[in-house]
Structures are given as structure tokens and as C-alpha cells.
C-alpha positions in Angstrom: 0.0 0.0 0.0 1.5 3.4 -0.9 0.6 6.0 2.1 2.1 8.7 0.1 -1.0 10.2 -1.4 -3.0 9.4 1.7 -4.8 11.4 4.0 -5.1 10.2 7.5 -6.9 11.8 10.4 -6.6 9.8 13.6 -9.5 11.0 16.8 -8.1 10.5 20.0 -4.6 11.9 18.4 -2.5 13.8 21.4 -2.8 10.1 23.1 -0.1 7.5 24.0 -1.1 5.6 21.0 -2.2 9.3 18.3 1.3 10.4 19.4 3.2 7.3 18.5 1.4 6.5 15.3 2.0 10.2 13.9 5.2 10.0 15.0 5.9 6.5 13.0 3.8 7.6 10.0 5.7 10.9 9.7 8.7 9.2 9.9 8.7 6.3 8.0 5.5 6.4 5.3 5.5 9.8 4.5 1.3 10.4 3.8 0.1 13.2 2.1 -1.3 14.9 5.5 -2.5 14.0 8.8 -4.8 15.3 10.8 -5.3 14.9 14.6 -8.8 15.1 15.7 -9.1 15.8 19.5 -11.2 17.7 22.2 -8.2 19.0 24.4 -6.6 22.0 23.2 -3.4 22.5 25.4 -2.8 18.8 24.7 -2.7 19.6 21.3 -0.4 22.4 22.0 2.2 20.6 24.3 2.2 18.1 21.3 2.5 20.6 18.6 5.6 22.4 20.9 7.0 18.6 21.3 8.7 18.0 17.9 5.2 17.6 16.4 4.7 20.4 14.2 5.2 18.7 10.9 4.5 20.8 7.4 1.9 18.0 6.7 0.4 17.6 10.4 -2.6 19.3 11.2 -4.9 20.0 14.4 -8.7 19.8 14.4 -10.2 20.5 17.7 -13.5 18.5 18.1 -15.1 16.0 20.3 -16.4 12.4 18.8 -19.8 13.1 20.4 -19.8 16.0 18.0 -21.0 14.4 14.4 -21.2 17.8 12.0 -17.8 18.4 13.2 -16.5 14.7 12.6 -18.0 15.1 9.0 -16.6 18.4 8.6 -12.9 17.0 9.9 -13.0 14.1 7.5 -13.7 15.9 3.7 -11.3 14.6 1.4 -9.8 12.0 4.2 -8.9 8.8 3.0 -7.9 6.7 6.4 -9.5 6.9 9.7 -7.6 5.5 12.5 -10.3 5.6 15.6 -8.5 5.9 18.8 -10.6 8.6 20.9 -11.7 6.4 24.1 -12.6 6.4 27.7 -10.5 3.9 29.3 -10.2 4.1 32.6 -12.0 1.7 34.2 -12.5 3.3 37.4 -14.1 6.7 36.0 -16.0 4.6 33.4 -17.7 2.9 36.1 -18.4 6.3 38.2 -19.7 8.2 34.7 -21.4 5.3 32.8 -23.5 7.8 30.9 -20.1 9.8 29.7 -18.5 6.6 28.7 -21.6 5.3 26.6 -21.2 8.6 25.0 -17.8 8.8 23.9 -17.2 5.3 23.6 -20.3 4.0 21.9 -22.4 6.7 20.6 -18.9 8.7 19.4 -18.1 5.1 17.7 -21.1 5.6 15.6 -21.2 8.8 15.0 -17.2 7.8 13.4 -18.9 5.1 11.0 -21.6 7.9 10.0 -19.4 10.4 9.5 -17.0 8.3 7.4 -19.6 7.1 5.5 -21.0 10.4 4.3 -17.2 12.0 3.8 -16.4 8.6 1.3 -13.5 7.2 3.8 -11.9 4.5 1.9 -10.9 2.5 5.7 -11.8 3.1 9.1 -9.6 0.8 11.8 -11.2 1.4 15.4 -8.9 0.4 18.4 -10.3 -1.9 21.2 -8.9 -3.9 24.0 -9.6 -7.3 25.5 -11.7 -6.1 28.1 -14.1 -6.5 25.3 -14.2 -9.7 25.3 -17.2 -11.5 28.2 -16.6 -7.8 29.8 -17.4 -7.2 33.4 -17.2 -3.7 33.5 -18.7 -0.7 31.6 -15.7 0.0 29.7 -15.2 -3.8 28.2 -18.7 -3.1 27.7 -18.9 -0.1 25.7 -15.9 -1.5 23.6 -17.8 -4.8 22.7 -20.5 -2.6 21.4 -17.7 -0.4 19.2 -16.8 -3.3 17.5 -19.8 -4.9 17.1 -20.7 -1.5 15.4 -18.0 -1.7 13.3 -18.1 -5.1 12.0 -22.2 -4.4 11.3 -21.3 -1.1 9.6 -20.0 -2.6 7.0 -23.4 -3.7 5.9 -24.5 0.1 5.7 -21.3 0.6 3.2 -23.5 -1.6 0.8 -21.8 -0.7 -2.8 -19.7 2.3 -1.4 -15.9 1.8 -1.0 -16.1 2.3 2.8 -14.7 0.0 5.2 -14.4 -0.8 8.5 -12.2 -3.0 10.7 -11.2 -3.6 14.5 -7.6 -4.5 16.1 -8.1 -5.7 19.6 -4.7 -6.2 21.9 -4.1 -6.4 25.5 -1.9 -3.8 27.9 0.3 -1.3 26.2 3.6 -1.3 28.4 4.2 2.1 29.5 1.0 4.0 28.6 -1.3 6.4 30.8 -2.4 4.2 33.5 -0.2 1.5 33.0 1.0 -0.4 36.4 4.6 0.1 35.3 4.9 4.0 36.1 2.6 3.3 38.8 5.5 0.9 40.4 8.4 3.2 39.6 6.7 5.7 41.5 6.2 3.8 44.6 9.7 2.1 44.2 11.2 4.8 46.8 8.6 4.2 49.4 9.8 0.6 49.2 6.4 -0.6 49.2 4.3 -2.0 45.9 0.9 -1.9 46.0 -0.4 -5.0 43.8 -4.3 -6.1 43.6 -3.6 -9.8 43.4 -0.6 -11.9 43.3 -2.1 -14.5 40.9 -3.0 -11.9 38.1 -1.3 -12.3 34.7 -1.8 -9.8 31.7 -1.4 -9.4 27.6 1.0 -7.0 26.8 2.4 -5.2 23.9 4.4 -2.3 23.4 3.5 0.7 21.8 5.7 0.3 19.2 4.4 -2.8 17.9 0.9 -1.9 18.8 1.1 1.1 16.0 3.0 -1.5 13.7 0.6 -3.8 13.6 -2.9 -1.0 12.9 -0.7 0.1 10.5 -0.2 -3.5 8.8 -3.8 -4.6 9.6 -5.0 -1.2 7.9 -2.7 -2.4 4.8 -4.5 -5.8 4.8 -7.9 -5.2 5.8 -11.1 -6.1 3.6 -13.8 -4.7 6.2 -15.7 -7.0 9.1 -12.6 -9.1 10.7 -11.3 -8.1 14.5 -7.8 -8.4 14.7 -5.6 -10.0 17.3 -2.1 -10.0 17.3 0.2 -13.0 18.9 1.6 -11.2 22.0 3.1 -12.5 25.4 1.5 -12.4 28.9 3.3 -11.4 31.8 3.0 -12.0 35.8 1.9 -8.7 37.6 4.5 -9.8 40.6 7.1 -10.4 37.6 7.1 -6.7 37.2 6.8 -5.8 40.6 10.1 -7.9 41.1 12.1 -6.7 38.3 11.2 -2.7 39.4 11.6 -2.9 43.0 13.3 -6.2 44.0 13.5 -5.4 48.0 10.5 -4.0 48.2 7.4 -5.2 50.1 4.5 -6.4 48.0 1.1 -5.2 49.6 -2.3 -7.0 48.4 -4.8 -4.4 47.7 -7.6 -6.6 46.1 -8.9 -6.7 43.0 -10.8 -3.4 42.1 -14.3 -3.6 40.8 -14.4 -4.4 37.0 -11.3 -5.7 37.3 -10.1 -9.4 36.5 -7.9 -11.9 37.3 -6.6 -12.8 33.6 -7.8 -11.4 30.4 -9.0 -13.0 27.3 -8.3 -12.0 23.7 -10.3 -14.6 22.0 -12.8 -16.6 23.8 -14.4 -20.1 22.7 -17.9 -19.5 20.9 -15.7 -16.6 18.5 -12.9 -19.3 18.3 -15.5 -21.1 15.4 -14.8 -17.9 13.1 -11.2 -17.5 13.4 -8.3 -18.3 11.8 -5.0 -18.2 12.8 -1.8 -16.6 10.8 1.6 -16.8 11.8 1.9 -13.4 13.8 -2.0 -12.8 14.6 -5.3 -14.2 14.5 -8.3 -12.8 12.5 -11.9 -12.8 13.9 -14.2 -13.2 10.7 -17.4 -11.7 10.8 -19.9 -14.1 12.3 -23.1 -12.9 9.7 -23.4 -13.0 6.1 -21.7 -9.8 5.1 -20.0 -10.2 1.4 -16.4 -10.0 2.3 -14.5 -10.1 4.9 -14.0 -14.1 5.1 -11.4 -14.6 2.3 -8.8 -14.6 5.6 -10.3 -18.4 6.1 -8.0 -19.6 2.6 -5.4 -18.3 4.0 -4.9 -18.9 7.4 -5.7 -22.1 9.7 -8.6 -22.8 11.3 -8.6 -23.0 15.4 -9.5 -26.3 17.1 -12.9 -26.6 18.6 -12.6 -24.8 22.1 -9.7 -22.8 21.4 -9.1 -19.7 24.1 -6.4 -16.7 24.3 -5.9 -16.0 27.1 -3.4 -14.5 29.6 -3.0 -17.5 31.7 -2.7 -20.0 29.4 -0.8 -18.0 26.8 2.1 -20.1 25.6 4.5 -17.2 25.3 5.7 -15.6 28.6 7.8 -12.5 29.0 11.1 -13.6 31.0 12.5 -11.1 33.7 15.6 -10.3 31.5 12.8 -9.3 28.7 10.8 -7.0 31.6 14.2 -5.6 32.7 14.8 -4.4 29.3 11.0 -2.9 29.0 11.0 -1.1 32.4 14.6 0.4 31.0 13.1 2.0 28.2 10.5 3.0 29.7 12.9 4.7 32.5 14.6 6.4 29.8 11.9 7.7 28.8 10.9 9.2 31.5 13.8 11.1 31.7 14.3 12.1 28.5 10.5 13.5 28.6 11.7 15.9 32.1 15.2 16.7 30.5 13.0 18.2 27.5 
């Protein structure tokens, strides 16, 4: 696919993931413009001021709740990346009504908007809390993508299309447990929620890689899932803070004990590649299952998850996340 001639607007843009995925675009495929579509205007600033103030970058100001000024943001775009979210799942859980809003009812008014403006691919970003969620944010994401993969129905002969990724933790971003620990690494004492509790994660590196590759391959209706490793929350807490006492917290509401990327019944429509699995749309839409010639299909039962993942990060492997991550850190204050 060449990006060259592509315009791109990604909502949700002065995020962990909007910065990094401008920054790789920019960088190494060179589109025609971008446009960052967000809500928060100083945000916007501290990124322009950042090193982001590129001839072929440009800031819209808008909220996803907002659909005249979605359709107005998106004339003559070609790619939407959809990354505007709630996420936390604490404040989702205290403001259902706020998350629905954003999370769901912006979702659709994305599709509509895209739809009307003659977007050629819209990729929405979700996160394994989608899958059997037990809190409002999982919720609200299941319904995105469900939205996403239906939508495709309302393209009907238009070129629009729309597609999901769907990965686990991204090491290092806002609300990660990783600058969580570093901060309490002085006080010599870790807060943890349970020692038994295992996650997915990725880093943000190779989260944008693979949108970008997915938004490459993408025919419209498949979720995709990319092959990543779990890791032990007490792993971390080791590696950061060796000597320092572990205290058990409890698991907060919403929260669980491992986390599922692919469960059983959606295991039937899923094929498996070498570096991902694709999640083929369960109804009868006209494309979208051509992924099942070539990949493999999954044995009857078949589960992701975090605790039974077969790939494991190893303590030298966290050691060299929580490094980069520290050098980060200070890189970000020395600037």
C-alpha cells in the first residue's frame, strides 16, 4: 500500500497511541497529511511544541460526540484511525452515561461520519476487556466493534470499510501499572491487587506497527488480534523494586484476574496466521472471510488467554522494558 497520497486523520490523536502512530507515519510512510482530531486543546499544543509540528500535520479541535464536526474533519480524508476512548476503568464505572457517549455513541457517529465524507478504511482500536466484559468500559468497547463489524453492511456498494484491532496492555501508557511501580519504588512498598493476576501485553511500538499492517490488509468486518506475550503482575513488581514489600490491595471492581483476547464460541470464526489471528465476521456480510484460505482454522474450544498463553515474558525481557520506559521518563523531564 502506498501512504504517500494518503490522508489520515486519527481521533483520539495527542494520546499514547495518536502520538506514536503520527510519529511512525511521519517518519517512515510519509502520507500526504495527517490530521489529529481531539477535544483538548493545550494537549494539542504541548504536542505541537513537542517536535510535532510537521509541514503535513494538522490540528482539528473536536469531540467524537460531535458528528457535523466529525463530517466536517473528515472531507477529502482517505484513512481513519479511531483511537478517541474512555478507558479508565474506574471513571468509566463512576460516569457510565459519559462513557456510553464517547465510547459508543462517538463510535457511531465515526462510522456515520465516514460514511457520508467517502472514507476509503476506518480501523477502530479496542482492548480485551471486550471480550465476556465485566465492566462498563469492556462493555462499551464490545458494542464499538460490534458497530464496526455491522457497519460494514450500511457501506452496501460504497468503497467504505471498517475493521477492528483488539490487543491487551500497552507497556508504559497512561495508566499502565509500570509507572505506577516506579513511583512507589522509593517508598519501598508495591501496592499489587492480586498476586495470581497475569496480563497481555504489547508495546506501543508494535501496537502502531501492527494498525498500521492490519489497515494495509484489511477487507472490512474481521477483528484483529495480534500473537503477543503475557506477563505475571509480581514479575514486574520484582524486576522494578526487588526489595521492596508487596502489599495486596484486592482486585478493584471491573477488574479481572486474567484477560481473554479470544474466547471459545468466537474461536468457530477465526483463523489463525503466523503473527496474529483474525476474527471473521460471524453474519453473512460479502467480504471479509477470504482470511479463512489463508490462514488455519482454530480447534474446537480454542481460548487466548493471559494465563494460558504459551509465550511468557522472561524477567531479562521485563528488565529491558522497564529500562526503556525509565529512559523515557527522563528524556520526557530533561526536555
Amino acid at each position: 500500500m502506498d501512504w504517500t497520497n494518503q490522508v489520515v486523520l486519527v481521533t483520539g490523536g495527542t494520546g499514547s497511541f495518536g502520538r506514536k502512530f503520527v510519529e511512525i507515519m511521519l517518519r517512515d510512510f510519509k502520507p500526504g497529511k495527517m490530521i489529529i482530531f481531539s477535544r483538548d486543546e493545550l494537549k494539542q499544543h504541548e504536542m505541537r511544541i513537542s517536535g510535532f509540528d510537521h509541514i503535513d500535520l494538522r490540528y482539528f479541535i473536536g469531540d467524537v460526540r460531535d458528528l457535523n464536526r466529525l463530517r466536517r474533519a473528515m472531507q477529502g480524508v482517505d484513512i481513519v484511525v479511531h483511537a478517541a476512548a474512555l478507558k479508565q476503568v474506574p471513571a468509566c464505572e463512576y460516569n457510565p452515561m459519559e462513557a456510553i457517549k464517547t465510547n459508543i455513541l462517538g463510535s457511531s457517529n465515526v462510522i456515520e461520519a465516514a460514511l457520508d465524507a467517502g472514507v476509503s478504511k476506518v480501523m477502530a482500536l479496542s482492548t480485551d476487556k471486550a471480550v465476556n466484559p465485566i465492566n462498563l468500559y469492556g462493555a462499551t468497547k464490545l458494542a464499538a466493534e460490534k458497530l464496526f463489524v455491522q457497519s460494514n453492511a450500511y457501506a452496501g456498494g460504497k468503497a467504505t470499510r471498517y475493521s477492528s484491532v483488539r490487543y491487551g496492555n500497552v507497556v508504559g501508557s497512561r495508566g499502565s501499572v509500570i509507572p505506577v511501580f516506579l513511583k512507589q519504588r522509593n517508598k519501598k512498598k508495591l501496592t499489587i491487587t492480586d498476586e495470581r493476576m497475569t496480563r497481555f501485553w504489547i508495546t506501543l511500538y508494535q501496537g502502531v506497527g501492527f494498525v498500521i499492517r492490519c489497515i494495509e490488509q484489511m477487507q472490512g468486518g474481521e477483528v484483529f488480534v495480534p500473537k503477543i506475550p503475557s506477563m505475571k503482575i509480581v514479575d514486574i513488581a520484582k524486576v522494578i523494586a526487588p526489595d521492596a514489600e508487596l502489599e495486596a490491595i484486592g482486585i478493584r471492581a471491573g477488574e479481572k484476574l486474567h484477560e481473554v483476547l479470544i474466547h471459545e464460541d468466537e474461536a468457530r470464526v477465526t483463523v489463525e496466521l503466523e503473527d496474529m489471528f483474525v476474527v471473521q465476521p460471524s453474519e453473512a456480510l460479502w467480504f471479509g472471510h477470504a482470511w479463512q484460505d489463508i490462514g488455519q482454522p482454530l480447534a474446537e474450544g480454542f481460548r487466548y488467554a493471559s494465563d494460558s498463553n504459551s509465550e511468557w515474558l522472561t524477567l531479562d525481557q521485563i528488565k529491558e522494558i522497564v529500562s526503556q520506559i525509565e529512559a523515557e521518563q527522563l528524556e520526557s523531564q530533561v526536555v
